[in-house]
C-alpha positions, 0 to 999 in steps of 0.5 A: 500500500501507499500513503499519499500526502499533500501539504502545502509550504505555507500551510499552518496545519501540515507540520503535523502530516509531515511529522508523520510522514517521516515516521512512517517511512522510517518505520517502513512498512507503507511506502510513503509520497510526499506531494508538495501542491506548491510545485506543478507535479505535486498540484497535477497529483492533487487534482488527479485525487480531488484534494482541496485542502491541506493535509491531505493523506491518500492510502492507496492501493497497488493501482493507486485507487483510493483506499481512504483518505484523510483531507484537512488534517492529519490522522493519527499514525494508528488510524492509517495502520488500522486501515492497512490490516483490512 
């Protein structure tokens, strides 16, 4: 599975989403993309999916359909594993 993640540079809410970010990708067991919608690449990603906001975490499947997401804010690290045993 992978976990999409949307922050924006100025945005107050996402510290919060990239924290976690580097914690699951440290810890390894999802494979982690960071999307900054600042940039061309990572705002063509946004649209593809619809996020509005930011944070924005996507969890996806081997064909990057949507699994769940979280839009607006950050969840909690157990939120997205309790998601990836289903």
């Amino acid at each position: 599975m992978k976990l999409k993640i949307f922050t924006k540079n100025d945005c107050p809410n996402c510290p919060p989403a990239k924290k976690l970010a580097k914690e699951l990708k440290k810890e390894g067991k999802l494979e982690i993309e960071n999307h900054n919608v600042d940039e061309p690449d990572g705002l063509a990603e946004a649209q593809f999916y619809d996020v509005l906001a930011t944070p924005s975490l996507i969890l996806c499947d081997e064909a990057d359909d949507e699994i769940i997401s979280w839009r607006g804010k950050a969840p909690l690290k157990k939120d997205v594993y309790k998601e990836t045993v289903q």
